[in-house]
C-alpha positions, 0 to 999 in steps of 0.5 A: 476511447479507453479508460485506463484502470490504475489497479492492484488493489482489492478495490480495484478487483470489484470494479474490473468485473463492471467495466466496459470494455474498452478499458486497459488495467495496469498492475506492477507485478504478475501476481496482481494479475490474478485480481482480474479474472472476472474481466476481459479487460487487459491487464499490463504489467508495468512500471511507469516513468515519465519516458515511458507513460505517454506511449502507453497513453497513446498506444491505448488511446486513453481518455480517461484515468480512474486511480485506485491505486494503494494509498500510498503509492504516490508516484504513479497518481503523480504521474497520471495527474500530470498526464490527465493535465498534459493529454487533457484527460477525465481523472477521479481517485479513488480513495479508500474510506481512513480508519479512526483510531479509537486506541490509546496506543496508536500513534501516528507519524509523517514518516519512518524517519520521523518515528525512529528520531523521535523522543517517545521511540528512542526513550523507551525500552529495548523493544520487539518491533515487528515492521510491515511496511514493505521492502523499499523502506527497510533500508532506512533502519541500518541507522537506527538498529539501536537496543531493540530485536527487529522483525519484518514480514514482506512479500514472497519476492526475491527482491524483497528477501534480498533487501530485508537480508541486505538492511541486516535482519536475521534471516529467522526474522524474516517473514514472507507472506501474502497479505492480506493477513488474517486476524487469527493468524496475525495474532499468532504471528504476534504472539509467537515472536513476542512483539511489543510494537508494530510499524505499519502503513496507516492505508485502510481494512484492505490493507489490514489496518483495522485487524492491527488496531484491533490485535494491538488493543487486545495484546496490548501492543504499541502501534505506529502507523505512517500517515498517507502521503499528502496528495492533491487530487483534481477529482476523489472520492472514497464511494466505489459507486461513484467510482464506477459511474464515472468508469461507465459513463 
């Protein structure tokens, strides 16, 4: 019997210390294996499809799955919902708590594309928009270039680097940089380019939202966040406490 831990997130990070120990962690890369060094779970480094999810599941012998994966990493809470219903499995989400927005000058949308055609971005004044969304999406911006001065931050990651570089930002544009970002230091990087407005993922204070929202009311920079994808979870909450009982139960 073994509960499987969808980590690689800060959360994730305080719950591995209070597993027990007949509990596997999954992360998508090797630094997030640096989260768990307070626990000697194991932790797999993986990339999740459905040809290749149910071995794990039966290598490992799971039983139950705790979610706290990034909020907006829909794919593999897809995937273990579909397992929890075919191997008849516990699942619970956790679901990190969402900021309210308190500021005049955030907005909120579905997606990328949906801000980039929209009339309230194409209608403004040629901008210095600073992206932070991660690489898969960049490519999406090839078309929508437009009038403005664009600038990302990503991971130090040669995938990421070549995606940026491939979607055409100019390589002083580019910053590559392990989050989370500090607020003096996101200030800096703010100020230093110029930036007018800032594209980001609406995904909680972990992921830096409430630093954003906070620069953005000071500096007076316009703030777009993309919405968490929709998700129906069989079982969520947004208390680690609980989290942690049904991991130890």
């Amino acid at each position: 019997m073994t509960l499987w831990l969808i980590g690689g997130t800060r959360e994730s990070a305080e719950l591995a210390p209070h597993l027990p120990n007949n509990c596997v962690i999954t992360v998508t890369t090797e630094r997030a294996k640096n989260l768990y060094t307070q626990t000697d779970c194991p932790v797999v480094v993986t990339r999740f499809t459905r040809e290749n999810i149910g071995a794990f599941i039966e290598n490992y012998h799971i039983t139950k799955i705790l979610d706290v994966s990034h909020p907006h990493a829909v794919q593999i809470s897809q995937l273990a919902i579909e397992c929890s219903g075919q191997y008849n499995l516990a699942y619970l989400r956790y679901e990190r708590p969402q900021i309210i927005t308190r500021i005049s000058n955030c907005f909120y949308w579905q997606n990328l594309t949906e801000l980039l055609t929209s009339d309230q971005f194409n209608q403004c004044y040629p901008q210095r928009i600073l992206i932070t969304l991660g690489y898969r999406q960049l490519p999406i911006l090839k078309n929508f270039w437009g009038k403005h001065t664009w600038f990302v931050r990503i991971i130090p990651d040669p995938i990421a680097l070549s995606a940026a570089l491939e979607t055409g930002f100019s390589p002083q544009n580019i910053l590559a940089l392990w989050p989370p970002v500090a607020l003096d230091l996101e200030r800096a990087i703010w100020q230093n380019w110029g930036i007018t407005q800032v594209i980001a993922k609406a995904s909680g204070a972990p992921g830096g939202e409430d630093v954003k929202q906070q620069l953005a009311e000071e500096l007076g920079v316009v703030l777009h966040l993309l919405k968490r994808p929709g998700m129906t979870y069989p079982q969520s909450t947004d208390d680690l406490r609980v989290a942690l009982i049904f991991a130890q139960g």
